[in-house]
Biopython code that builds the backbone (N, CA, C, O; Angstrom):
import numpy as np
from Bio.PDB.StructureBuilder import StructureBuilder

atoms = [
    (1, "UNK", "N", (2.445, -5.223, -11.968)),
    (1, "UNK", "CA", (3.351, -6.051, -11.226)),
    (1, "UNK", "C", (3.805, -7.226, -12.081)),
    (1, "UNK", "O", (5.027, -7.347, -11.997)),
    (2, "UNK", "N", (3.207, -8.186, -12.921)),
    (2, "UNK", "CA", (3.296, -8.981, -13.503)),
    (2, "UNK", "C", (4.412, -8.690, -14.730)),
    (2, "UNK", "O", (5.500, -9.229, -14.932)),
    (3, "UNK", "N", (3.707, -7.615, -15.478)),
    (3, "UNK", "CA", (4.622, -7.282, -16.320)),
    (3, "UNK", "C", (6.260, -6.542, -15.857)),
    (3, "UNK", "O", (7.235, -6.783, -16.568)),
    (4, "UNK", "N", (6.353, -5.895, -14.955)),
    (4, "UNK", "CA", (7.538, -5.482, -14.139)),
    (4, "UNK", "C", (8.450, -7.703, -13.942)),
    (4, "UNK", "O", (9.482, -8.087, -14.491)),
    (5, "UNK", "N", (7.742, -8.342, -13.236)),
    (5, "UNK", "CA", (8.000, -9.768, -13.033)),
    (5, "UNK", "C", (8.556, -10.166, -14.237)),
    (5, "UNK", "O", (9.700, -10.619, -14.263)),
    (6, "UNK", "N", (7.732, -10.025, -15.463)),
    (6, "UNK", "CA", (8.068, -10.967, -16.462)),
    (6, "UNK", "C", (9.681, -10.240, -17.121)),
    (6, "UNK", "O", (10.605, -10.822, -17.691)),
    (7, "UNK", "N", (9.534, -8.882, -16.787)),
    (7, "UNK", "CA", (10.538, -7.990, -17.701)),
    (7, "UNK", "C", (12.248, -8.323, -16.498)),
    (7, "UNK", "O", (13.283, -7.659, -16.546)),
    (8, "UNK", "N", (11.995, -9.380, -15.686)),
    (8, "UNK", "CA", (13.238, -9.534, -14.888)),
    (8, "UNK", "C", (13.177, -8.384, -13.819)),
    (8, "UNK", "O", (14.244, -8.174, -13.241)),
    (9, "UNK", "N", (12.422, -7.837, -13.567)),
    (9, "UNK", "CA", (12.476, -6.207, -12.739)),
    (9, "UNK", "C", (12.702, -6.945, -11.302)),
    (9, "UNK", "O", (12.222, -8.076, -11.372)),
    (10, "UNK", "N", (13.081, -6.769, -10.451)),
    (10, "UNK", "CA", (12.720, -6.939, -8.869)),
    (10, "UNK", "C", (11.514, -6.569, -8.236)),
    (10, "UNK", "O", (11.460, -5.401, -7.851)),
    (11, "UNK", "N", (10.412, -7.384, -8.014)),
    (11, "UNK", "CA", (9.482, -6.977, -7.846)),
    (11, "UNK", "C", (8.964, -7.366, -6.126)),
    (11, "UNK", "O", (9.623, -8.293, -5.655)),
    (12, "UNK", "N", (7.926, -6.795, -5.202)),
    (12, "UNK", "CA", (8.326, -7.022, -4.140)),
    (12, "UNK", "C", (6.942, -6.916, -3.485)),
    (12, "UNK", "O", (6.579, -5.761, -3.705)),
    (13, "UNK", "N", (5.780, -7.704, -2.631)),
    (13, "UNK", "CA", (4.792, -7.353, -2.391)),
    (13, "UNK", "C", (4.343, -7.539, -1.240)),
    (13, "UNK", "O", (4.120, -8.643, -0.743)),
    (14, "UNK", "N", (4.185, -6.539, -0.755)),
    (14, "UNK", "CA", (4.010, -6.362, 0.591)),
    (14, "UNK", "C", (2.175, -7.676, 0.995)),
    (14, "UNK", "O", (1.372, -7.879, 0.085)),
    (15, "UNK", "N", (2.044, -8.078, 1.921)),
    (15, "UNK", "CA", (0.661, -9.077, 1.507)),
    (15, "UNK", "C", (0.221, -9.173, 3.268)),
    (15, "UNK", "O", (1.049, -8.970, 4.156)),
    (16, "UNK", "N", (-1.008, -9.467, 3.484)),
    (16, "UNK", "CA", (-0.761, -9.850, 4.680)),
    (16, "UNK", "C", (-0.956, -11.418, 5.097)),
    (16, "UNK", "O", (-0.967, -11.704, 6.295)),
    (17, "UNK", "N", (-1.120, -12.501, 4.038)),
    (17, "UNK", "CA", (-1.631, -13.553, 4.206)),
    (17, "UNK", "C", (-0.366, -14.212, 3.113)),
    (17, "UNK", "O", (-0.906, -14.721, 2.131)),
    (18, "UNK", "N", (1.152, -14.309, 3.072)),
    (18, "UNK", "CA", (1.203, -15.281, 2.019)),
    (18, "UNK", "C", (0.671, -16.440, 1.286)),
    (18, "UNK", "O", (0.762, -16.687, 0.083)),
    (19, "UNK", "N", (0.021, -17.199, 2.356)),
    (19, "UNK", "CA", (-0.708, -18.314, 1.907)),
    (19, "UNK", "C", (-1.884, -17.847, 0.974)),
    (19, "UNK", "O", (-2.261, -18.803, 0.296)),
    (20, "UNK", "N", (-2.515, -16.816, 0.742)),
    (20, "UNK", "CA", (-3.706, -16.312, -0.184)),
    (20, "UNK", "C", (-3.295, -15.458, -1.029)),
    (20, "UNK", "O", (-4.147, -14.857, -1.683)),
    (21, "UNK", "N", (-1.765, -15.152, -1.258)),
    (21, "UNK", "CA", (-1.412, -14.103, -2.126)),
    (21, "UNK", "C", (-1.151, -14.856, -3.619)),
    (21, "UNK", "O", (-0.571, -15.919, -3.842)),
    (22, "UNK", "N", (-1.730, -14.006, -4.467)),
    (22, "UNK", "CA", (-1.884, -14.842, -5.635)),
    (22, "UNK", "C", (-1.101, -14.102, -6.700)),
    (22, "UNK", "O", (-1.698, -13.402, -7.517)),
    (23, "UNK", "N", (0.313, -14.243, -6.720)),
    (23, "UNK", "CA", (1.446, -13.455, -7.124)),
    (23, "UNK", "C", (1.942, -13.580, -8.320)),
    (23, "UNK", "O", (1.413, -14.584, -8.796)),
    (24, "UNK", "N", (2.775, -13.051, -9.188)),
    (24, "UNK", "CA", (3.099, -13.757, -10.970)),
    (24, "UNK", "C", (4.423, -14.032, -10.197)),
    (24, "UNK", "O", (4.954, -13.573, -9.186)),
    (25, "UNK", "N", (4.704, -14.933, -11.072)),
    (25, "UNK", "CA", (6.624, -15.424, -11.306)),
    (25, "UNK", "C", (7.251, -14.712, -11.362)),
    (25, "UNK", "O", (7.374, -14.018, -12.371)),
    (26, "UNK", "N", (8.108, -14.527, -10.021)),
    (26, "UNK", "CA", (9.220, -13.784, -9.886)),
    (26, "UNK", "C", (8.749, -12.828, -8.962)),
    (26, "UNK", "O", (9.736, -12.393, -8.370)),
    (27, "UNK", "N", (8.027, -12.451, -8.676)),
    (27, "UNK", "CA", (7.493, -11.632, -7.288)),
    (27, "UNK", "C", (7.551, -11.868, -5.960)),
    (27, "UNK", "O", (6.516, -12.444, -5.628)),
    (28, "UNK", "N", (8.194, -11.714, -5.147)),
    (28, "UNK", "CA", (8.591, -12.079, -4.020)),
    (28, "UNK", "C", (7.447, -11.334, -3.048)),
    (28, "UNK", "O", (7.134, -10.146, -3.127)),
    (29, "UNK", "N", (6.864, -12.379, -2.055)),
    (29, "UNK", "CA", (6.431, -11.814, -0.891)),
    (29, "UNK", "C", (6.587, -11.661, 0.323)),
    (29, "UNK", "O", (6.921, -12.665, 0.951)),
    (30, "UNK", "N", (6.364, -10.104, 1.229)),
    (30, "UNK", "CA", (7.024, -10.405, 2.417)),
    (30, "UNK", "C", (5.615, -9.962, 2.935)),
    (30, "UNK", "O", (4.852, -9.081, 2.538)),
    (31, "UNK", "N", (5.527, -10.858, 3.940)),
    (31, "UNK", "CA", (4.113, -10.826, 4.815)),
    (31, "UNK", "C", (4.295, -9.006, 5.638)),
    (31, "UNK", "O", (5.451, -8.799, 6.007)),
    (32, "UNK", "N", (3.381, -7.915, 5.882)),
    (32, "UNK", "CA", (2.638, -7.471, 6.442)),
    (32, "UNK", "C", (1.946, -6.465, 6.600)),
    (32, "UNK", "O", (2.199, -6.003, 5.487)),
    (33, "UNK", "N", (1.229, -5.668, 7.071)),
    (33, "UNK", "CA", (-0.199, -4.930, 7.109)),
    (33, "UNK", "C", (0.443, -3.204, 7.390)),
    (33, "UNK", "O", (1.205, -2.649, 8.182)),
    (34, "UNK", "N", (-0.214, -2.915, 6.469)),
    (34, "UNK", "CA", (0.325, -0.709, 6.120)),
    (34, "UNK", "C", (-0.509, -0.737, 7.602)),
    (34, "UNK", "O", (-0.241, 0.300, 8.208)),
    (35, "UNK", "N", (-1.262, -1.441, 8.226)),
    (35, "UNK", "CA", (-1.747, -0.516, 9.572)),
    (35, "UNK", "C", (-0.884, -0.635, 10.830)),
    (35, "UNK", "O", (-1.106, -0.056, 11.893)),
    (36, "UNK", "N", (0.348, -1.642, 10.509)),
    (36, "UNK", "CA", (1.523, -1.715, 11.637)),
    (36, "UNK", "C", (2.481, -1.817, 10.989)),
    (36, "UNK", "O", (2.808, -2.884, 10.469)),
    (37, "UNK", "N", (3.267, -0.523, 10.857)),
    (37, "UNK", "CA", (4.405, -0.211, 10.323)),
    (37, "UNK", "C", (5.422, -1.179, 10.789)),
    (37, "UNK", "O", (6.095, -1.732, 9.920)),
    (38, "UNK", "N", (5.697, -1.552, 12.411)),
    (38, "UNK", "CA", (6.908, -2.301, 12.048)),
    (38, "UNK", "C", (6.630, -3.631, 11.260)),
    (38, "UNK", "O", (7.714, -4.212, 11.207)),
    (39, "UNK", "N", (5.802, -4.271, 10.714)),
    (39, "UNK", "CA", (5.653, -5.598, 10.202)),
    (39, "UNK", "C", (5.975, -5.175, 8.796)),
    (39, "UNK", "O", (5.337, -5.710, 7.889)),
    (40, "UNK", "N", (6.676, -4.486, 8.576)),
    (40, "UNK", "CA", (7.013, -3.901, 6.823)),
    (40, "UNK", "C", (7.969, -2.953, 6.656)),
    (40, "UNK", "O", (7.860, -2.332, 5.598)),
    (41, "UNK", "N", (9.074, -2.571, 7.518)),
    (41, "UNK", "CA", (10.254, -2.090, 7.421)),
    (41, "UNK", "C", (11.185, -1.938, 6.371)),
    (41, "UNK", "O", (11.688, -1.108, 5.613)),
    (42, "UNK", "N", (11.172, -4.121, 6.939)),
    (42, "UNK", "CA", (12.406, -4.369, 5.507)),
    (42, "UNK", "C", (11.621, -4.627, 3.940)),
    (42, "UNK", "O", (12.369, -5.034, 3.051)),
    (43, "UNK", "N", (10.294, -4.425, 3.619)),
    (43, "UNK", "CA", (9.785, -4.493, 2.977)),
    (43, "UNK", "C", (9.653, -3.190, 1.350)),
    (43, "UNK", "O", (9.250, -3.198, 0.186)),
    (44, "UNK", "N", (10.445, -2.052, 2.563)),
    (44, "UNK", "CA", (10.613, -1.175, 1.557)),
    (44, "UNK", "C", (12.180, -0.955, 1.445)),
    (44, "UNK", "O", (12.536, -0.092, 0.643)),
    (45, "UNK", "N", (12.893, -1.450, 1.964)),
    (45, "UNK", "CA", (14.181, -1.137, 1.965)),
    (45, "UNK", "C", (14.795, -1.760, 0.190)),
    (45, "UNK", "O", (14.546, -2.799, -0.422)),
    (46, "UNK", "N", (15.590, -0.646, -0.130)),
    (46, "UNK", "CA", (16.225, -0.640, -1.392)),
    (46, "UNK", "C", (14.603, -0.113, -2.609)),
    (46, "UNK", "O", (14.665, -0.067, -3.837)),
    (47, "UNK", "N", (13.512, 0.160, -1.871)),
    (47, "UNK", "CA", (12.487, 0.085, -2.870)),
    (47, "UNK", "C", (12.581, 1.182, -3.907)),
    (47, "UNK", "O", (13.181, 2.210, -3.591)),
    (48, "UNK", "N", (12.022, 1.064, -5.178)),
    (48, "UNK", "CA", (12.356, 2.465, -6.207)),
    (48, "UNK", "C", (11.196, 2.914, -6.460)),
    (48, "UNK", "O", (11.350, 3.979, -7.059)),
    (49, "UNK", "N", (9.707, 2.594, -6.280)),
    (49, "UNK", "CA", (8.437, 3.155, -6.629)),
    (49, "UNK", "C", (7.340, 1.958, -5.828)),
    (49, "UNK", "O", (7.743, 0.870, -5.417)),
    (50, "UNK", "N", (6.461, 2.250, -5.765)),
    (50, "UNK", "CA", (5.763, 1.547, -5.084)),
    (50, "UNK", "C", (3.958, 1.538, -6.130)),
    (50, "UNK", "O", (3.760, 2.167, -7.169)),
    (51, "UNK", "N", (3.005, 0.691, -5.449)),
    (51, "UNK", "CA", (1.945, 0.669, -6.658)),
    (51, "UNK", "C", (0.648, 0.044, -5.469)),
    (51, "UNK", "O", (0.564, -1.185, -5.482)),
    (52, "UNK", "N", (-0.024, 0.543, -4.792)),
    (52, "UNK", "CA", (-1.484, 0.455, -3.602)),
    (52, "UNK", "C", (-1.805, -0.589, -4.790)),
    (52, "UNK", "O", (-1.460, -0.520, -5.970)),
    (53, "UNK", "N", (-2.574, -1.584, -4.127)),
    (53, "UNK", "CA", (-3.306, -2.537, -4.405)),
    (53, "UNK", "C", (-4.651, -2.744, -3.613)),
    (53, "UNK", "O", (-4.943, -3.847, -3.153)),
    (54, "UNK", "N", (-5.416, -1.694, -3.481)),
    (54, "UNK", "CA", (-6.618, -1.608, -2.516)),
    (54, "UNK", "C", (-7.613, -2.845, -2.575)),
    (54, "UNK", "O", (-8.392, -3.152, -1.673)),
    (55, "UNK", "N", (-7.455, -3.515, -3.811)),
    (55, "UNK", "CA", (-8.213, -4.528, -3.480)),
    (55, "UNK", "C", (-9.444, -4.385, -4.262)),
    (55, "UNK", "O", (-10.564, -4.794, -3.957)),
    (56, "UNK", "N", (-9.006, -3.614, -5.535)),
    (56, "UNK", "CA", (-10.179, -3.089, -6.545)),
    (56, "UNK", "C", (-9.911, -3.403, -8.095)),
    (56, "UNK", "O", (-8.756, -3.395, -8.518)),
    (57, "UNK", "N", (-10.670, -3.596, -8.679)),
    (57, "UNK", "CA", (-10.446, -4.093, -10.396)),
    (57, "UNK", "C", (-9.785, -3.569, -11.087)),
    (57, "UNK", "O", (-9.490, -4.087, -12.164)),
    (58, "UNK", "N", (-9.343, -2.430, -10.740)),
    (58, "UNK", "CA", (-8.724, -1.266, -11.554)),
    (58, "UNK", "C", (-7.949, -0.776, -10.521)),
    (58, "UNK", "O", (-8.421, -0.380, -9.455)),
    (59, "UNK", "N", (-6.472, -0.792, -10.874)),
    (59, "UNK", "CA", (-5.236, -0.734, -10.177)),
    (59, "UNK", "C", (-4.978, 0.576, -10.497)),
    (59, "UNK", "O", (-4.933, 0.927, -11.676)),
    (60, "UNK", "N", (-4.780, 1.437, -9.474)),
    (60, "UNK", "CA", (-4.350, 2.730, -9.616)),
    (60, "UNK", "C", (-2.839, 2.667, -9.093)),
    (60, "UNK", "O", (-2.346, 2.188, -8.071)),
    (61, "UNK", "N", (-2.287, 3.353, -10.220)),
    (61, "UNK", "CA", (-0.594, 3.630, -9.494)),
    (61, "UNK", "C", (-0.602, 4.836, -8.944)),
    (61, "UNK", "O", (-1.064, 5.793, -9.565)),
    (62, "UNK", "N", (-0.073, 4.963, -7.651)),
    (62, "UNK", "CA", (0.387, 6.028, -6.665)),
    (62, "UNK", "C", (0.987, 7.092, -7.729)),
    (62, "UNK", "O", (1.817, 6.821, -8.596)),
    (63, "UNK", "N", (0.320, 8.531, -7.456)),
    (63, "UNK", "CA", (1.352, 9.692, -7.607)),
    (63, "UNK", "C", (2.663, 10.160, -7.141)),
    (63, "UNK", "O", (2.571, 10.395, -5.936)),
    (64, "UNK", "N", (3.609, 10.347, -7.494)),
    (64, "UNK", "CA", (4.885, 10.313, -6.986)),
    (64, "UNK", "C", (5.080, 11.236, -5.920)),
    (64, "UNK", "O", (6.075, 11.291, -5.197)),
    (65, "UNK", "N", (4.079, 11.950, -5.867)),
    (65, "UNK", "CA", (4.116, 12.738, -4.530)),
    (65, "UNK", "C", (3.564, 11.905, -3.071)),
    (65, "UNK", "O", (4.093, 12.131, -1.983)),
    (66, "UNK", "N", (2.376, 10.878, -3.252)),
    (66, "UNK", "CA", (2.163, 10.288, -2.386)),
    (66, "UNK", "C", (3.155, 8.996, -2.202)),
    (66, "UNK", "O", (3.422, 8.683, -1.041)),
    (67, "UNK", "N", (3.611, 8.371, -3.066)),
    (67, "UNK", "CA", (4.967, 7.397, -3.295)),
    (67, "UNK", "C", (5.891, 8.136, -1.781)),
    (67, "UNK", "O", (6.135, 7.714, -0.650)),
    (68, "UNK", "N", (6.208, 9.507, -2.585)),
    (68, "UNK", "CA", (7.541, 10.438, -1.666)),
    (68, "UNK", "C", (6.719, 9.986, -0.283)),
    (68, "UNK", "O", (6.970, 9.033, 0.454)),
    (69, "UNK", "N", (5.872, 10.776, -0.194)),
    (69, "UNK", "CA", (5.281, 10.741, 1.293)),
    (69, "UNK", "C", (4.653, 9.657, 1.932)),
    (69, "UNK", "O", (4.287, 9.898, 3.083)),
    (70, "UNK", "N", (4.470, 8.741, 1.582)),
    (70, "UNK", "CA", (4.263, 7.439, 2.231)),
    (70, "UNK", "C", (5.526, 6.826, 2.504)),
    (70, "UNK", "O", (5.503, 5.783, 3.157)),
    (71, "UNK", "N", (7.157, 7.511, 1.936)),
    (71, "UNK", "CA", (8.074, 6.795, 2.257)),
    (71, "UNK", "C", (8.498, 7.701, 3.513)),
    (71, "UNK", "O", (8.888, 7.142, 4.538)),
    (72, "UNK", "N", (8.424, 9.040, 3.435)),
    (72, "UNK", "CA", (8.990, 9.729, 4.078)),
    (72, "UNK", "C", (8.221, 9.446, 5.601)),
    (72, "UNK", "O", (8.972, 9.545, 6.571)),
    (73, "UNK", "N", (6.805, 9.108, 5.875)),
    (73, "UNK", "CA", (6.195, 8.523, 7.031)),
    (73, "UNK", "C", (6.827, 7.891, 7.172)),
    (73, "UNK", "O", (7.688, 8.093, 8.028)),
    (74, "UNK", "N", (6.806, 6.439, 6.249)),
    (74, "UNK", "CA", (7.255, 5.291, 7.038)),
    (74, "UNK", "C", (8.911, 4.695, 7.511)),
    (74, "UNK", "O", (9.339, 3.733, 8.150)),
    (75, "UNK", "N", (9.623, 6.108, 6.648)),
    (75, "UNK", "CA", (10.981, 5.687, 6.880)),
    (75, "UNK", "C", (11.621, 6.890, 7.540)),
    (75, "UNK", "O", (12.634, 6.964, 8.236)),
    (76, "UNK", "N", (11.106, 7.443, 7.298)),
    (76, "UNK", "CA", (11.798, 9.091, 7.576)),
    (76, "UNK", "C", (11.018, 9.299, 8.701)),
    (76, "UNK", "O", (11.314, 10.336, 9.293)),
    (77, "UNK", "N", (10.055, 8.607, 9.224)),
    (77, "UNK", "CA", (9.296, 8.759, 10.412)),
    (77, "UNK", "C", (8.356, 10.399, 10.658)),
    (77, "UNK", "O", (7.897, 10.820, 11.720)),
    (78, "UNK", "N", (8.317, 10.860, 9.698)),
    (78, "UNK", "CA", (7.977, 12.455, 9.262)),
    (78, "UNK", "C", (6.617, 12.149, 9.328)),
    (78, "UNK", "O", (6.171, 11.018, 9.132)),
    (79, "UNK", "N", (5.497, 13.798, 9.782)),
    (79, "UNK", "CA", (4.393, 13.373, 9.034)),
    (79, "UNK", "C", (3.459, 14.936, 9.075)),
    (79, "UNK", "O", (3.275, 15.682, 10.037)),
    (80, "UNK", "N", (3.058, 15.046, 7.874)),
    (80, "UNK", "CA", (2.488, 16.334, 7.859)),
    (80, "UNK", "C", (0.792, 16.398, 8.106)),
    (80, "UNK", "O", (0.222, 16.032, 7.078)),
    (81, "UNK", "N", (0.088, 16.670, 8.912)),
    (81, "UNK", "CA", (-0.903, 16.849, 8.636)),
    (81, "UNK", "C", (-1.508, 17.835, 8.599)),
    (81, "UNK", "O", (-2.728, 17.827, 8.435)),
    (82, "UNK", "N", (-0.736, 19.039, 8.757)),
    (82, "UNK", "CA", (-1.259, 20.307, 8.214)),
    (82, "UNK", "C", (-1.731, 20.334, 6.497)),
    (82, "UNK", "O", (-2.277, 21.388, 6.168)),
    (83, "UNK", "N", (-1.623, 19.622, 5.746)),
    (83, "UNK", "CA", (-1.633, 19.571, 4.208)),
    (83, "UNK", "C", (-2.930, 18.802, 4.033)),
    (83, "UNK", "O", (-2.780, 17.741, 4.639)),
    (84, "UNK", "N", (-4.360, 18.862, 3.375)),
    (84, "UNK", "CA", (-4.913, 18.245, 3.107)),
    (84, "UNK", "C", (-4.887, 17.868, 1.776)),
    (84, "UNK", "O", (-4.857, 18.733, 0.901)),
    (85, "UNK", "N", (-4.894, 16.816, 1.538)),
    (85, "UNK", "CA", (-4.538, 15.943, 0.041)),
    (85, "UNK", "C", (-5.750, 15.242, -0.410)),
    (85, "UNK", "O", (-6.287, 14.346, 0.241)),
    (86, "UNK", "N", (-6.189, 15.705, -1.612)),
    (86, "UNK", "CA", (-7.429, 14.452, -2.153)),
    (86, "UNK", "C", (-6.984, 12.795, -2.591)),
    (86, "UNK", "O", (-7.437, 12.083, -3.487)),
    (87, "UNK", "N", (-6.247, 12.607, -1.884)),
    (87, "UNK", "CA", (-5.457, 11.722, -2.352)),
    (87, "UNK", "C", (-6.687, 10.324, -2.396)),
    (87, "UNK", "O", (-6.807, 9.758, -3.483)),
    (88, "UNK", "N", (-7.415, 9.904, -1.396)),
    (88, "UNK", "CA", (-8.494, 8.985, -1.909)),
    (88, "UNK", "C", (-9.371, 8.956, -2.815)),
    (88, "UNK", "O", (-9.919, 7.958, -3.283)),
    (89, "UNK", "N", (-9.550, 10.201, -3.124)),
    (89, "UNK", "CA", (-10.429, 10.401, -4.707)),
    (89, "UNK", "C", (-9.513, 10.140, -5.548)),
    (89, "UNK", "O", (-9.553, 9.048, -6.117)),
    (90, "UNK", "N", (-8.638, 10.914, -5.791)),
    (90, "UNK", "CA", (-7.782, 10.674, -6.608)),
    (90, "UNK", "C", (-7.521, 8.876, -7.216)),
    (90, "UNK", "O", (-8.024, 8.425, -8.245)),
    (91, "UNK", "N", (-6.556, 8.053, -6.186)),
    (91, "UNK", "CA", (-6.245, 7.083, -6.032)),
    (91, "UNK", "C", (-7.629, 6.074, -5.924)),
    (91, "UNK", "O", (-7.763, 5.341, -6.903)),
    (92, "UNK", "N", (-8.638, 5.949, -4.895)),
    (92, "UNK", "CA", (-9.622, 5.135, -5.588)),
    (92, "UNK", "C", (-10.794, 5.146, -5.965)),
    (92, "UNK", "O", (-11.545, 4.173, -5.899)),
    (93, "UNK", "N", (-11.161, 6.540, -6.520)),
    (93, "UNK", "CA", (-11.848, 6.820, -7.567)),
    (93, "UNK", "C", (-13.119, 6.864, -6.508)),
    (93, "UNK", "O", (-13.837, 5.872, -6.631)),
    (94, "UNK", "N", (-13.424, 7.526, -5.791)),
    (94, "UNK", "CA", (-14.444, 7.593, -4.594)),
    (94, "UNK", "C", (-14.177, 8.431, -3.623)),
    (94, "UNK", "O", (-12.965, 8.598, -3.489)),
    (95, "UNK", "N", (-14.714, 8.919, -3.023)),
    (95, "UNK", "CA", (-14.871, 9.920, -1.968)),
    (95, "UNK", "C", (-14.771, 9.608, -0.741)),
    (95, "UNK", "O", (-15.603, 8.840, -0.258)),
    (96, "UNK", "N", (-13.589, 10.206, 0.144)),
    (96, "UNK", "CA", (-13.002, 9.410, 1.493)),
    (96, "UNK", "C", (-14.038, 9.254, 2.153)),
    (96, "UNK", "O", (-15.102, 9.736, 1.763)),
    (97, "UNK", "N", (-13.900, 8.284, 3.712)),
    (97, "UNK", "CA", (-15.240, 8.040, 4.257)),
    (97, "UNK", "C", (-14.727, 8.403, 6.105)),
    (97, "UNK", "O", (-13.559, 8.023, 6.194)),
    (98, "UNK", "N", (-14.998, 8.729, 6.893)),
    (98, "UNK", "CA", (-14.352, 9.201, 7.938)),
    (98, "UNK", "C", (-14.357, 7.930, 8.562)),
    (98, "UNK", "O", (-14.832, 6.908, 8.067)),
    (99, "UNK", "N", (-13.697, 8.053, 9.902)),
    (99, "UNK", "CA", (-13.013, 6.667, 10.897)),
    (99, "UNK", "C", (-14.045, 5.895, 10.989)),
    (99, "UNK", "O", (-14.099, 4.723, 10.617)),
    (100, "UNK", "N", (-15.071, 6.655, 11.590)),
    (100, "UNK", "CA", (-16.486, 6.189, 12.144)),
    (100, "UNK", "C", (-17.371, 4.947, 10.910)),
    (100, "UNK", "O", (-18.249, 4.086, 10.968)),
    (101, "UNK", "N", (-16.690, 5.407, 10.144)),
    (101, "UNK", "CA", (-17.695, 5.161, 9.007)),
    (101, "UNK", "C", (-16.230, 3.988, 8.316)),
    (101, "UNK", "O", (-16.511, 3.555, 7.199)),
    (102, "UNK", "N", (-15.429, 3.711, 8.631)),
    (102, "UNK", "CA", (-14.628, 2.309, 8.906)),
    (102, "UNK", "C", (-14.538, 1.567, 9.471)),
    (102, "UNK", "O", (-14.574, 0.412, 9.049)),
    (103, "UNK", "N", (-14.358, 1.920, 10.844)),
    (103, "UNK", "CA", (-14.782, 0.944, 12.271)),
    (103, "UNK", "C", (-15.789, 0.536, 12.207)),
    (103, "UNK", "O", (-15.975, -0.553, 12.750)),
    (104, "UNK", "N", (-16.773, 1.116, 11.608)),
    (104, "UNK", "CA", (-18.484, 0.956, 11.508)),
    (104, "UNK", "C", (-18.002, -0.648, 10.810)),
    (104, "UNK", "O", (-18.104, -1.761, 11.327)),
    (105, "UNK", "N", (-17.460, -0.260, 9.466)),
    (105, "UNK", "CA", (-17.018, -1.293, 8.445)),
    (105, "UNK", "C", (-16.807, -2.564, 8.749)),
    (105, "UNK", "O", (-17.396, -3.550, 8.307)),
    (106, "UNK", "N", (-15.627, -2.484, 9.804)),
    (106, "UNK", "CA", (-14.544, -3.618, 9.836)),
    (106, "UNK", "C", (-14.962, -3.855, 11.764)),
    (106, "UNK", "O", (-14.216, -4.373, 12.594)),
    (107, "UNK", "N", (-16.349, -3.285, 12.005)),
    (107, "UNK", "CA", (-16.223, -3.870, 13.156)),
    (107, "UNK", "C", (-16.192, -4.984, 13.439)),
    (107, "UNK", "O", (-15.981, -5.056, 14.649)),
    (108, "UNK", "N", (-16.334, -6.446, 12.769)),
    (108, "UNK", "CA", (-16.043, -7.549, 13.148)),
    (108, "UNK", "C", (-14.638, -7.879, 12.957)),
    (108, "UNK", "O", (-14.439, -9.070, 13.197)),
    (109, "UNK", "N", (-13.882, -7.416, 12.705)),
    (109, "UNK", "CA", (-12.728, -6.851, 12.285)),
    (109, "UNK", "C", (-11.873, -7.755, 13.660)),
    (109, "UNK", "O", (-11.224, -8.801, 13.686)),
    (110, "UNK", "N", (-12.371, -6.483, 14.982)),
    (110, "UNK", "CA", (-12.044, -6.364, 16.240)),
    (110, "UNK", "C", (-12.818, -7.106, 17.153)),
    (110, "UNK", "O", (-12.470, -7.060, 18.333)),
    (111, "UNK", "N", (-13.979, -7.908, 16.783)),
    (111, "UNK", "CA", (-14.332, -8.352, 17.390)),
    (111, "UNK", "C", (-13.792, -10.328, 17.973)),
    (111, "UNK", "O", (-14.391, -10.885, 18.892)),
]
sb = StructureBuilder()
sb.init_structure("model")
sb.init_model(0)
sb.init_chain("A")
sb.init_seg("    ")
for serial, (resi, resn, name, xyz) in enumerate(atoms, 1):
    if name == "N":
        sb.init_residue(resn, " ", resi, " ")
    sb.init_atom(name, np.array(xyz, "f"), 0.0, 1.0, " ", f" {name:<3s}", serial, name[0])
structure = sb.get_structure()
């Protein structure tokens, strides 16, 4: 992202806290959360590639197949789940964990 920033690129980051987003020069942020699509609409509009920031030391860039299909959900309103994808191994280097075992996670989350 930084280097995209420094090279004049349009750069664009989706965040859910502007006040804690700790961004390079020239990166624009628009506040909100991949778990409520409408708070991030105009966030992809005009977008040309996109780059997950899970929140880990080592930044994995999206495969252009999950790029396609994370746009085609969120804009194209499409969604396949007949297709199973390793896409969390892949992307963050670990082995998916089921709902139960998130909610478990982030139950103070909701509380």
């Amino acid at each position: 992202m930084a280097a995209l920033a420094a090279a004049g690129e349009p750069v664009r980051a989706l965040v859910r806290d502007p006040a804690k987003a700790a961004l390079p020069a020239g990166a624009e942020d628009v506040e909100g959360d991949l778990n409520k699509p409408e708070t991030f609409a105009d966030a992809l509009t005009g977008a040309r590639g996109m780059f997950l920031l899970p929140g880990y030391d080592n930044i994995e860039g999206l495969q252009q197949r999950y790029v396609d299909a994370f746009f085609s959900f969120y804009v194209d309103r499409t969604l396949d789940e007949a297709t199973v994808h390793p896409a969390v191994a892949e992307v963050a280097g670990r082995a998916p964990r089921t709902f139960r075992d998130w909610a478990e996670a982030h139950r103070t989350d909701f509380e």
